[in-house]
N, CA, C and O of each residue as an XYZ file, in Angstrom:
324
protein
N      34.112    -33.911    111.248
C      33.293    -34.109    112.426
C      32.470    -32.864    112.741
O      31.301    -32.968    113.112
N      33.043    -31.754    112.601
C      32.464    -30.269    113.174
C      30.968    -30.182    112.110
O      29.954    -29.670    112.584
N      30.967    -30.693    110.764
C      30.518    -30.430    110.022
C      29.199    -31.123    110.021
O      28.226    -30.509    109.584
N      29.046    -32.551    110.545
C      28.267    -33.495    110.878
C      27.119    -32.654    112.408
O      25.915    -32.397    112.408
N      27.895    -32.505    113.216
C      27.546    -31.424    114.318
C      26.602    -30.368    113.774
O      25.393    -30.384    114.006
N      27.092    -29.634    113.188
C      26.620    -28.441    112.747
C      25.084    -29.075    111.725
O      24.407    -28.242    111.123
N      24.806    -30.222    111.680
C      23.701    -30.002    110.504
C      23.045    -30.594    111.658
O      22.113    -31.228    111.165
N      23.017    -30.720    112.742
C      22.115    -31.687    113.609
C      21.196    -30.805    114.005
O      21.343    -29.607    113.762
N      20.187    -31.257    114.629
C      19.089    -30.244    115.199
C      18.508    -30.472    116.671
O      17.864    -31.517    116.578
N      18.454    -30.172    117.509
C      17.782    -29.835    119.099
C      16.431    -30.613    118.558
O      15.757    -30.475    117.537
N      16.341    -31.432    119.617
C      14.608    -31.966    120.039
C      13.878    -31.405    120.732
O      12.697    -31.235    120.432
N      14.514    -30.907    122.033
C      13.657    -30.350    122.320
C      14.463    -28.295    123.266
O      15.612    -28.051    123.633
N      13.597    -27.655    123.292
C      14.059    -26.591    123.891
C      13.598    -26.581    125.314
O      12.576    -27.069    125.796
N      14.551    -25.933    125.873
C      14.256    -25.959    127.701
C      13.536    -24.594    127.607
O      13.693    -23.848    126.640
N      12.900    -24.363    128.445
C      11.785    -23.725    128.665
C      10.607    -23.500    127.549
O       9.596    -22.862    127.844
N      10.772    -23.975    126.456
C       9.753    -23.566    126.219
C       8.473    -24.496    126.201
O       8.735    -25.658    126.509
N       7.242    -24.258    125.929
C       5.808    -25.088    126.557
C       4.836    -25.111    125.180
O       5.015    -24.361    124.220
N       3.877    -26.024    125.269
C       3.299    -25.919    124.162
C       1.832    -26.024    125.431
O       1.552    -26.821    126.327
N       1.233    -24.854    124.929
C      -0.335    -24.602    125.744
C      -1.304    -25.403    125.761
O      -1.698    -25.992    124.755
N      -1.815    -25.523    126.925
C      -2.799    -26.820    127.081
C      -4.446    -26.405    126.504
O      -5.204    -27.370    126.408
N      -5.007    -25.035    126.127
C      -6.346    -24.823    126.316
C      -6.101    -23.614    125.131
O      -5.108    -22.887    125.103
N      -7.153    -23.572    124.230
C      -7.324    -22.262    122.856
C      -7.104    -21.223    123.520
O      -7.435    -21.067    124.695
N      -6.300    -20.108    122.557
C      -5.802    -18.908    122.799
C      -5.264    -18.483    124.178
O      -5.127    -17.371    124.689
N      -5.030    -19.603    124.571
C      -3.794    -19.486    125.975
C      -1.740    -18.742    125.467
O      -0.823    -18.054    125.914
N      -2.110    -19.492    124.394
C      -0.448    -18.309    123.475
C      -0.818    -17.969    121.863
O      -1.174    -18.811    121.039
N      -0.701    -16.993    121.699
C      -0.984    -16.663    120.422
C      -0.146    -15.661    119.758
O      -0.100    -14.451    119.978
N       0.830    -16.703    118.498
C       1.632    -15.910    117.864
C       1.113    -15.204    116.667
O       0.516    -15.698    115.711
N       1.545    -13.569    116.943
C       1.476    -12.632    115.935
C       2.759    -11.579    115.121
O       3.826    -11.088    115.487
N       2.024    -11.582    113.961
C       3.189    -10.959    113.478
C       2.911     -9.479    112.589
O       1.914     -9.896    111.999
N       3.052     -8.223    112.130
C       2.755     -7.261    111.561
C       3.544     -7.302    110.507
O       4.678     -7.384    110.980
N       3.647     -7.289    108.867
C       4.445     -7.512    108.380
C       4.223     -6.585    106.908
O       3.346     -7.003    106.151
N       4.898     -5.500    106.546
C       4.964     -4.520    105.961
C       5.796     -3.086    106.088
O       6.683     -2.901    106.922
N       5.373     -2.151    105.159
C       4.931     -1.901    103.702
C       4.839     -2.536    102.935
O       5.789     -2.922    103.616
N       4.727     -2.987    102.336
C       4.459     -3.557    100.788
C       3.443     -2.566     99.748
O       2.299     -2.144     99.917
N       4.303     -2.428     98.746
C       3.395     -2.027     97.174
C       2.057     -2.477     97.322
O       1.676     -3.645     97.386
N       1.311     -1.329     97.375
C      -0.509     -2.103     96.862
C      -0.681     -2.405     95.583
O      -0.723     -1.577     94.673
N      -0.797     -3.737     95.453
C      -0.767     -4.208     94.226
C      -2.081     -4.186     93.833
O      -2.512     -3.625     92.825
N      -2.873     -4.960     94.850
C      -5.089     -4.810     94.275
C      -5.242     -4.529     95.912
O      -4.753     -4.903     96.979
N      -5.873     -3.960     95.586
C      -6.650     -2.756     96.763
C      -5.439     -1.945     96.956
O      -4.385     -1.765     96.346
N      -6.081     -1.458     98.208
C      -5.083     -0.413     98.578
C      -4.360     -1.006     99.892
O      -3.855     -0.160    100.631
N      -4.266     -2.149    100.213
C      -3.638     -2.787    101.568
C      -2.281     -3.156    101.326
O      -1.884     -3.795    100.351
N      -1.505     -2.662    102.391
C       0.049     -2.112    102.066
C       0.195     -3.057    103.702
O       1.368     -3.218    104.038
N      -0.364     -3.371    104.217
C       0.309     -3.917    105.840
C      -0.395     -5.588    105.678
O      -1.498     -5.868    105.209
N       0.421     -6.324    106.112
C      -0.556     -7.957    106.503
C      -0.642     -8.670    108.293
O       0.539     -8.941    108.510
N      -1.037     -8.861    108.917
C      -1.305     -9.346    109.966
C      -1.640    -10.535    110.092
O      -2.761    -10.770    109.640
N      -0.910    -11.698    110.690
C      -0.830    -13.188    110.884
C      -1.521    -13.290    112.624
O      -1.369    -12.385    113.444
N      -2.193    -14.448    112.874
C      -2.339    -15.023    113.710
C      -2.285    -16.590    114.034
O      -3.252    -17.294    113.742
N      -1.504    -16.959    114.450
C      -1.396    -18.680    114.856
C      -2.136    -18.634    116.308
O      -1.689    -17.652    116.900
N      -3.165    -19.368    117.167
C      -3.386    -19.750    117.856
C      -2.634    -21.536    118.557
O      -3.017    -22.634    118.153
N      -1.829    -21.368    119.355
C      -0.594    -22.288    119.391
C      -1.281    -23.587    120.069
O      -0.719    -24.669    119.898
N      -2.299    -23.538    120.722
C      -2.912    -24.765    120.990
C      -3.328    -25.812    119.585
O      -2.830    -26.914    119.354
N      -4.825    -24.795    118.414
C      -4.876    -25.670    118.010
C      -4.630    -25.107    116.808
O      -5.509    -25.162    115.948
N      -3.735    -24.645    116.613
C      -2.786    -23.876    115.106
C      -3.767    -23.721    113.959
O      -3.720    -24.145    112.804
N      -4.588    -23.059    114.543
C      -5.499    -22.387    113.837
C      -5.165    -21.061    113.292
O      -5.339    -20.214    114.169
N      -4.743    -20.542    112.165
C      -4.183    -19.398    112.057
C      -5.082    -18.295    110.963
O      -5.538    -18.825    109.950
N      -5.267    -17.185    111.110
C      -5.484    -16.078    109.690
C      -4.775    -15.197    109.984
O      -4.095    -14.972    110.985
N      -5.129    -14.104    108.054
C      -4.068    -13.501    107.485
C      -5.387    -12.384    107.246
O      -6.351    -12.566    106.503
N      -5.057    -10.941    108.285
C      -6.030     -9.911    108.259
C      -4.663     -9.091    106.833
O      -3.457     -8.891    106.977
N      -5.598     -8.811    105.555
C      -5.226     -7.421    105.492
C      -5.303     -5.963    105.622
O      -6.275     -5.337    105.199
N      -4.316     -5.416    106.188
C      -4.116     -4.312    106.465
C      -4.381     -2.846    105.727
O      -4.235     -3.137    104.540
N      -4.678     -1.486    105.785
C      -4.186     -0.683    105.407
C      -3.269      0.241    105.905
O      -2.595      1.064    105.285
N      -3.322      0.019    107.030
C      -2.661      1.000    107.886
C      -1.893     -0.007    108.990
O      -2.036     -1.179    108.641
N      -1.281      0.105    109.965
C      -0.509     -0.314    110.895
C      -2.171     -0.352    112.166
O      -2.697     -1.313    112.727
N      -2.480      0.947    112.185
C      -2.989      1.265    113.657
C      -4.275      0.512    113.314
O      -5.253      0.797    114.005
N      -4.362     -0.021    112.757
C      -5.915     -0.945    112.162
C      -5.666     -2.884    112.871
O      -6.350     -3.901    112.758
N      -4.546     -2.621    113.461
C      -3.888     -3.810    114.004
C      -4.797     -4.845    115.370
O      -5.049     -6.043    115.502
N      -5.053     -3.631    116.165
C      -6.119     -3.646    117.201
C      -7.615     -4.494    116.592
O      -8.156     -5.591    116.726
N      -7.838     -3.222    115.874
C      -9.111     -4.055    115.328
C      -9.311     -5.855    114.519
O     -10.060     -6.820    114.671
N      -8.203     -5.504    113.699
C      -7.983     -7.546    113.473
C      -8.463     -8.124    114.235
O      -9.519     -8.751    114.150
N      -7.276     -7.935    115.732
C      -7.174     -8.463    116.658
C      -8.254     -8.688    118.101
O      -8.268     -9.296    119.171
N      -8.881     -7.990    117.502
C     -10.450     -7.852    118.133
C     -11.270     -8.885    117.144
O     -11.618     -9.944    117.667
N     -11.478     -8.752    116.287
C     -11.898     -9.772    115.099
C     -11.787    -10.941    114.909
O     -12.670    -11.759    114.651
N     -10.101    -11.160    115.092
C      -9.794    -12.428    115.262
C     -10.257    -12.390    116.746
O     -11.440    -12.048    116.718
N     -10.019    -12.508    117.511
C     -10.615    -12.717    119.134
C     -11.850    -13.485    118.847
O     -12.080    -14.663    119.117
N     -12.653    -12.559    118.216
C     -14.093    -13.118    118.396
C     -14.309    -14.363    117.435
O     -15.013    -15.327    117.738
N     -13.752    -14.253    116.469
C     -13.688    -15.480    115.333
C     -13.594    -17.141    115.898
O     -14.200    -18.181    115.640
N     -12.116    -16.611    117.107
C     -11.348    -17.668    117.389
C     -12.826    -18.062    118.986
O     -13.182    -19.192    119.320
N     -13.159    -17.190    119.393
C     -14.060    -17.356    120.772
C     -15.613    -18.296    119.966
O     -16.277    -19.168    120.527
N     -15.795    -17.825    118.751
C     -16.716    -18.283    118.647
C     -16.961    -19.991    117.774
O     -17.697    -20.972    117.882
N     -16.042    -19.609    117.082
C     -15.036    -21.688    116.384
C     -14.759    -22.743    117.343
O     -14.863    -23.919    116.992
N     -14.274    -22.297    119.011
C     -13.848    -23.104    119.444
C     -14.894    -22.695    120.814
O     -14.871    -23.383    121.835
């Protein structure tokens, strides 16, 4: 019985919301070092826009170059939708 339990899955979660209007929640993620394999970009940067899961993949060279993506994507996402 415990075992049947354990593979089941939640429908839904309490508190959480799914956003009514573009870039009202927007999941990000920074994800590195990594070996430069071609170029020299060692960091990757994700964006999901959670309304209409519109997402890109900035690469990085540095960490502090994070801002700027994110300025980039801003305008990408302001000007698509």
């Amino acid at each position: 019985m415990n075992y049947i339990k354990g593979k089941q899955t939640k429908t839904s979660w309490k508190g959480s919301r799914k956003s009514i209007k573009t870039w009202e929640l927007l999941h990000t993620d920074v994800c590195g070092p990594f070996p430069p394999y071609i170029g020299r970009e060692k960091y990757f940067f994700t964006f999901t826009d959670d309304h209409s899961r519109y997402g890109n993949v900035y690469l990085l060279h540095e960490k502090e170059e994070a801002l700027t993506a994110f300025k980039v994507c801003k305008a990408e996402v302001e000007n698509l939708f």
